[in-house]
N, C-alpha and C positions, 0 to 999 in steps of 0.2 A: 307518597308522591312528593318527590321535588318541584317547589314552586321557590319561581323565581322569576326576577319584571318581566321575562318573555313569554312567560303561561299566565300570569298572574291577574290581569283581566278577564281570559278566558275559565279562570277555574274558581273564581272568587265568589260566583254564584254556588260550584259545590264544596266549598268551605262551609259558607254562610247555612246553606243546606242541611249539611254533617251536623256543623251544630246545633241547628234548630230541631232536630230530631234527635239528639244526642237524651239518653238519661244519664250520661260520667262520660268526663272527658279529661284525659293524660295530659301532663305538661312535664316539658321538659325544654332546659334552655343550655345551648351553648355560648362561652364568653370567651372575649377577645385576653382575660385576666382573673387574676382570684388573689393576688398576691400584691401588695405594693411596694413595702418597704418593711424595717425592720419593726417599723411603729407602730404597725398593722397587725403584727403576727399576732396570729389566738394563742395564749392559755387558759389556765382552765380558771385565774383568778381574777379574769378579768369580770366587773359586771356585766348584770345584762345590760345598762345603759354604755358602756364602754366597749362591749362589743358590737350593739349598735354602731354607735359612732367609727367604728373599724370596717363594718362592714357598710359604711355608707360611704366612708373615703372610696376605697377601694370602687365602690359599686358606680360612683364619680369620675375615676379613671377608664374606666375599659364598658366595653358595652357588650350588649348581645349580637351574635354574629347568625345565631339559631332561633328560631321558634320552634318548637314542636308539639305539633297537638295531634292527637288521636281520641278521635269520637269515639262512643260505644252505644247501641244500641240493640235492644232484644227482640229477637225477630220469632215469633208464636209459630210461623209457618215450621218453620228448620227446628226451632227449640235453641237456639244456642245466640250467643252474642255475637255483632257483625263490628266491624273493628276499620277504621279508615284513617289511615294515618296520615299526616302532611309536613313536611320540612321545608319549612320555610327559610330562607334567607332572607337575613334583617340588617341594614344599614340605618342611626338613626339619622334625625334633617340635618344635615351637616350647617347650615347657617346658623345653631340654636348651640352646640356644642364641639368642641376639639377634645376628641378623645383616645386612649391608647391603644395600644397592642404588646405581651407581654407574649416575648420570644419563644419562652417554654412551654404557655397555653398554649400557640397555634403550633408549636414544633406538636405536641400532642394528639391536636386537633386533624392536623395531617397528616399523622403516624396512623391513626384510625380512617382513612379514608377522605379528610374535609376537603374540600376544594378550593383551594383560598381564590383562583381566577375565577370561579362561580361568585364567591361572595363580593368584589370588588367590581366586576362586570355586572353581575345580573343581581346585586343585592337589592332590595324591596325597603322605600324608606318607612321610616315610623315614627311617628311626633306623640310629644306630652297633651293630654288633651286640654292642660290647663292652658296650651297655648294656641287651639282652637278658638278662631273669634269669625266665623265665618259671616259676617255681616261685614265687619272690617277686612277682611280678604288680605288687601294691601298693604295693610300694616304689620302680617305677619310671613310672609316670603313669597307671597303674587305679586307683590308691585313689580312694574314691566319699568325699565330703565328708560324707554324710550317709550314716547309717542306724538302719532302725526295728525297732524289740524290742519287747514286750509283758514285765509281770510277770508270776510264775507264777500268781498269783491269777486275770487276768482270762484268761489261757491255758485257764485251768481252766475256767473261766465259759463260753467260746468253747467248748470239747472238752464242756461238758457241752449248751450248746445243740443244738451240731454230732449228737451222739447224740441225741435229742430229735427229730430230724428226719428222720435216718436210720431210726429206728423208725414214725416218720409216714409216711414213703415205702414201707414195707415194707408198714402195717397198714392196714384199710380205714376210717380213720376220713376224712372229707372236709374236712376243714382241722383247723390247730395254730396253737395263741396262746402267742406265749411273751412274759414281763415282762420288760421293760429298765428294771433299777433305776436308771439315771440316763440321761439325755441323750448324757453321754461314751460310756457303755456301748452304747445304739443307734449311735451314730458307730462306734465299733468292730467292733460287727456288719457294720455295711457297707461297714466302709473296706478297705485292700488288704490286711492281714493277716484279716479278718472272717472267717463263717462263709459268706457269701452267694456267697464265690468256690470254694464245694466241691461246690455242686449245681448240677444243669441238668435244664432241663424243669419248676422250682421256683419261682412267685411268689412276692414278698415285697410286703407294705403294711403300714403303719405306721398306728397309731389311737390315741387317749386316751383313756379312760375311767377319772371321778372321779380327776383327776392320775396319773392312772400311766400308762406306755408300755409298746403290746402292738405285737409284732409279729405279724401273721397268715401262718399260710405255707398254700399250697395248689397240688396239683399243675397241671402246666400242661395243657389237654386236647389240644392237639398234639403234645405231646412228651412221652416217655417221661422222669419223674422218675428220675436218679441219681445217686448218690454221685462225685465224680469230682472229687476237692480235686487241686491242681497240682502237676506236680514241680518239687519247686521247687530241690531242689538241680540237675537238668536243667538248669532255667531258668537257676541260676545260673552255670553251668556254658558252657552255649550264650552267655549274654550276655557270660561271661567273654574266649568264645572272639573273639566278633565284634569285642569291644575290643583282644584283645591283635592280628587280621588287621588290623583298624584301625589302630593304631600301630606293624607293623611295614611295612602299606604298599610301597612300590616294594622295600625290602629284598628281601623274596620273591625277585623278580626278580633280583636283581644275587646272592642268595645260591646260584640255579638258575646261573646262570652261571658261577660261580667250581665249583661241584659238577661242571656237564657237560664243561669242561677242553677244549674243542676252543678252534683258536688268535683271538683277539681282534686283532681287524683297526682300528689307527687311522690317523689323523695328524696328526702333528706333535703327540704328546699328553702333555707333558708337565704342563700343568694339568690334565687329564685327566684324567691316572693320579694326580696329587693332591687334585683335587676327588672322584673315587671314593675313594678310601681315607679321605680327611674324613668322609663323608658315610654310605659304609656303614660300615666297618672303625673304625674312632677315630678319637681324635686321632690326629692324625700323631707320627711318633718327634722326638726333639729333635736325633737329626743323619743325614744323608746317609745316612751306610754304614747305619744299621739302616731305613734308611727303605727303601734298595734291597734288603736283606737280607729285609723283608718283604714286598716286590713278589714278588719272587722264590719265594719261599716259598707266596706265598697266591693269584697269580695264574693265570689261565693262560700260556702261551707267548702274546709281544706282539709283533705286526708293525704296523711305524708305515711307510706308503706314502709318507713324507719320506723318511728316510733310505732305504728299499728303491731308492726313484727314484734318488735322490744315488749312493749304492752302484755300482749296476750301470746304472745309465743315465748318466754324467755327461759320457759325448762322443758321445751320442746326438743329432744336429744336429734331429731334428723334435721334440725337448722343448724347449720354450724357456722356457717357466712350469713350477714346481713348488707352485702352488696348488691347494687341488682341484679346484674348476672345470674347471679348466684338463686336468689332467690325466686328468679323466673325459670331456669332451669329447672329447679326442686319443683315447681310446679308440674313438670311431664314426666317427672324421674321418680319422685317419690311414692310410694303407694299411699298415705295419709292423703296425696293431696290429687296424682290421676284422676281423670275425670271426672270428677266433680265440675267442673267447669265448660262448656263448649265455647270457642271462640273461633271464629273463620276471620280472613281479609275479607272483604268484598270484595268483588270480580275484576273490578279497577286498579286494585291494589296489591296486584300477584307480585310485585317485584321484590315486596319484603318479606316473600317465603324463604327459606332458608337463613342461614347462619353468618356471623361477620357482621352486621347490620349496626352493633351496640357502638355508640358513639356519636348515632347522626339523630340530631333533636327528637324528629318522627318516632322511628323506632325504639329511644328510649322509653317516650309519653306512651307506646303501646304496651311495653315491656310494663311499666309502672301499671297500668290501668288492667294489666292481665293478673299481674301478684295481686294486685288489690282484690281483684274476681276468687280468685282461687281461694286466698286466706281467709277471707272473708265468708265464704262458702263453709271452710271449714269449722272455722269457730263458730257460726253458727248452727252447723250440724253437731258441732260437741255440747252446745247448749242448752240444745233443742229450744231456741229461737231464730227468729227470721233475721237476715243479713243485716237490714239497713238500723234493726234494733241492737246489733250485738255491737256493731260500729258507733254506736251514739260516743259512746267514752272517749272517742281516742277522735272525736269533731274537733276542728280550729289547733289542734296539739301538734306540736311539731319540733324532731327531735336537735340537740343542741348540741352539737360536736365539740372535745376540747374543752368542757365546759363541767364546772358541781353541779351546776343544774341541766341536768339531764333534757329539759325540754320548755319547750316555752308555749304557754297557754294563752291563744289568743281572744278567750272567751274572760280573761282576767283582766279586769279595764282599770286597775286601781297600780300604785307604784308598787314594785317589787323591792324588798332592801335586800340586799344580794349578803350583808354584813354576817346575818344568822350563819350562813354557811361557812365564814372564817373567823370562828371564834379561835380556833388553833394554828390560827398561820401571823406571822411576823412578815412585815416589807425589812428589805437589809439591802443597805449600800456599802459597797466597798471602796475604796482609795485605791484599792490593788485590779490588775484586771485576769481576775482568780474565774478557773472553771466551775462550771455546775460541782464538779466532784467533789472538788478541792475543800470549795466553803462545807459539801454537804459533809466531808471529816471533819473539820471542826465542831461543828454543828451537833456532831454524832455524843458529842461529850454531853449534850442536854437531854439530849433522850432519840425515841429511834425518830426519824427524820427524814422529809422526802423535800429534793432542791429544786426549783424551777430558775432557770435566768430567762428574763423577758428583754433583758435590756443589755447593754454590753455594763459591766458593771452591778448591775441592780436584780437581786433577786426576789422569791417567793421560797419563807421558807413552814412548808407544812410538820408538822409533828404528831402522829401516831399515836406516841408516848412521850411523856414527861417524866422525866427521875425524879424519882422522891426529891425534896429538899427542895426545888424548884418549881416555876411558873411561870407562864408565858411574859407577864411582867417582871419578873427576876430577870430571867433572862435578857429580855431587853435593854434590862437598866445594866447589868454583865455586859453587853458587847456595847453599848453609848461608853462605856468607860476605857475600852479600848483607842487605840490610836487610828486603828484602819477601817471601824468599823461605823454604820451610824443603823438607829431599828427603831423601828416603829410597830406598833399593831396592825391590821389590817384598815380600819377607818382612820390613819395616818398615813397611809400608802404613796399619796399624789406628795409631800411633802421630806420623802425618804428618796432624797438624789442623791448624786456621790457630788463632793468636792468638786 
């Protein structure tokens, strides 16, 4: 289901719904970006704390354009799981942040179907909640530019007409003329602070006679004259409320989720889990360990269908993609994994039967949440244990693309040294501006050898093998001796520039 500001009132009660009865619920997020510059780009040497900081630049640029979430729920009557998916469109509070749009994500986004006039017309905002202060209202994007007061003088003037009239309505005289000593003063009577907005069932007409301003009142013969001035702290109140719903928008949502705790099903989500936390939660922290520290803390339990798959399928011969397409397919195609599972739409939700679908938030988060059912199922049919025990292992883990380390454990609260994994790699600057290949022949004289460039100039150079006669220290002290060259070890890396 497409929700956007125009349904989004009316269906936000069966959101809230979905997931209050949800046991697993799919996430999946579309971004306006994924890329910023060359500063940005993953290898596989960078650390975890430096891909961090890569993936929070980036995650600081561009924003979420999608939310997608699909419930899931086990229904005893049918036997099988009932599945409700929603695609949300997300703008975040534009007065809190200016942020981008990268040409080739939405060229993407709208090669698969997106709607870029839905998300600009009917997108749904979403605020940090660290910047909820609903007691101060005004200080956080309620404050009204303008507002109107009267002095006590013509208050008085107002409350003495206003009596004046109320006694008219009571008594049986058949009309009342009251004097408006200026021009201002008639505006006043009928503007939005006036007197005219306290009765009903009550004409008002306006006359001159020998320059002065009468107003005539007389009751109306349809309707019962009465007294009925507005509430208006109510009203302010009520319009207060509609502003702060308004501004905190899809938040609701993702605040219901983090409350209902049952386990969040993705993959491959490590922007993911940083564009959620940008977007509801704050800024992001300034390093790793407290960034995982508050995943941990504030999420629910997270299964990523990347690493689940890698995990416990990785000499499974009928997997051969770990895309998700792919792997939701292999669901209704393969015999290992057919029926083992039942999952329906719910009756609301026919429009994402069939094919084409992959790419819009919703039906991702279903897609995700069905692999999860199926494999899950399976592995623990090969077990011969129950689902939610065979799944313990692979809680908070989540896989790490581009990367020596394969995955990142959010259940690991302590620094990570990333150093262990590059005892055999050298940082190397060049003077020259030499390709990947080029250095990697050179290089080939010290033993076998794999080249990364991260930088224009600067590379990562891995080693397989070392020739006899030689060591990673030789070696480096060999090319510092050179004229074009400068090397370092890996824990010298931030200090190996070119010239």
């Amino acid at each position: 289901m497409k929700i956007t500001k125009t349904n989004y009132e009316d269906n936000l009660w069966l959101i809230l719904d979905s997931i209050k009865k949800a046991e697993l619920i799919g996430l999946d997020l579309e971004f306006t970006g994924l890329y910023l510059n060359h500063d940005t780009g993953f290898h596989k040497y960078d650390t975890l704390d430096e891909r961090y900081r890569k993936m929070k630049a980036i995650t600081n640029e561009f924003w979420m354009c999608q939310l997608g979430i699909c419930t899931f729920h086990y229904s005893e009557e049918t036997q099988r799981y009932i599945a409700r998916p929603f695609t949300i469109y997300t703008v975040p509070y534009s007065d809190s942040r200016n942020l981008s749009v990268s040409v080739d994500s939405m060229r993407f986004l709208v090669e698969n179907g997106f709607d870029m006039n839905l998300l600009f017309k009917e997108g749904i905002t979403c605020c940090r909640m660290n910047e909820i202060d609903i007691e101060n209202y005004e200080d956080w994007g309620g404050k009204s530019r303008e507002s109107k007061r009267i002095s006590n003088e013509h208050r008085e003037m107002m409350e003495g007409y206003t009596q004046q009239i109320i006694g008219f309505i009571n008594g049986n005289e058949k009309e009342l003329n009251l004097n408006m000593p200026s021009e201002y003063v008639k505006k006043m009577f009928y503007g939005p602070l006036g007197v005219v907005n306290n009765f009903r069932g009550v004409e008002f007409s306006t006359n001159t006679k020998n320059a002065q301003i009468w107003i005539n009142v007389k009751r109306q013969k349809s309707r019962q004259a009465v007294y009925c001035p507005p509430v208006v702290e109510q009203e302010e109140a009520d319009s207060k409320n509609v502003k702060i719903m308004s501004f905190l928008g899809v938040t609701q949502v993702f605040a219901a989720i983090l409350h209902k705790k049952v386990p969040l099903i993705m993959h491959n989500p490590y922007f993911d889990i940083t564009y959620l936390y940008n977007h509801f939660i704050g800024p992001l922290p300034d390093t790793f360990l407290q960034f995982k520290r508050d995943i941990f803390n504030l999420f629910p339990v997270i299964y990523d269908t990347k690493y689940f798959i890698r995990h416990f399928f990785s000499r499974e011969k009928f997997i051969s993609k770990t895309k998700l397409e792919s792997l939701y397919r292999y669901c209704y195609e393969r015999k290992q994994l057919k029926d083992l599972v039942k999952v329906n739409f719910d009756d609301s939700f026919i429009d994402y039967l069939g094919e084409g679908k992959e790419h819009e938030a919703g039906y991702d988060a279903y897609m995700t949440g069905v692999v999860f059912l199926f494999y899950s199922k399976y592995a623990a049919k090969n077990a011969g244990r129950e689902m939610w025990d065979i799944v313990r292992d692979a809680k908070n883990k989540i896989c790490l693309f581009q990367h020596k380390a394969t995955f990142i454990d959010f259940e690991y609260l302590e620094e990570e040294d990333m150093d262990v994994f590059m005892d055999n790699v050298l940082k190397l600057a060049s003077s020259n501006k030499a390709t990947a290949e080029q250095v990697a022949k050179e290089m080939a004289a010290f033993g076998d050898v794999e080249v990364t460039m991260v930088a224009n100039q600067e590379y990562f150079v891995s080693f397989d093998h070392i020739n006899d006669g030689f060591s990673l220290d030789s070696i480096i002290d060999t090319l510092n001796q050179t004229s074009h060259y400068k090397a370092g070890n890996f824990c010298m890396r931030n200090q190996i520039k070119p010239n």
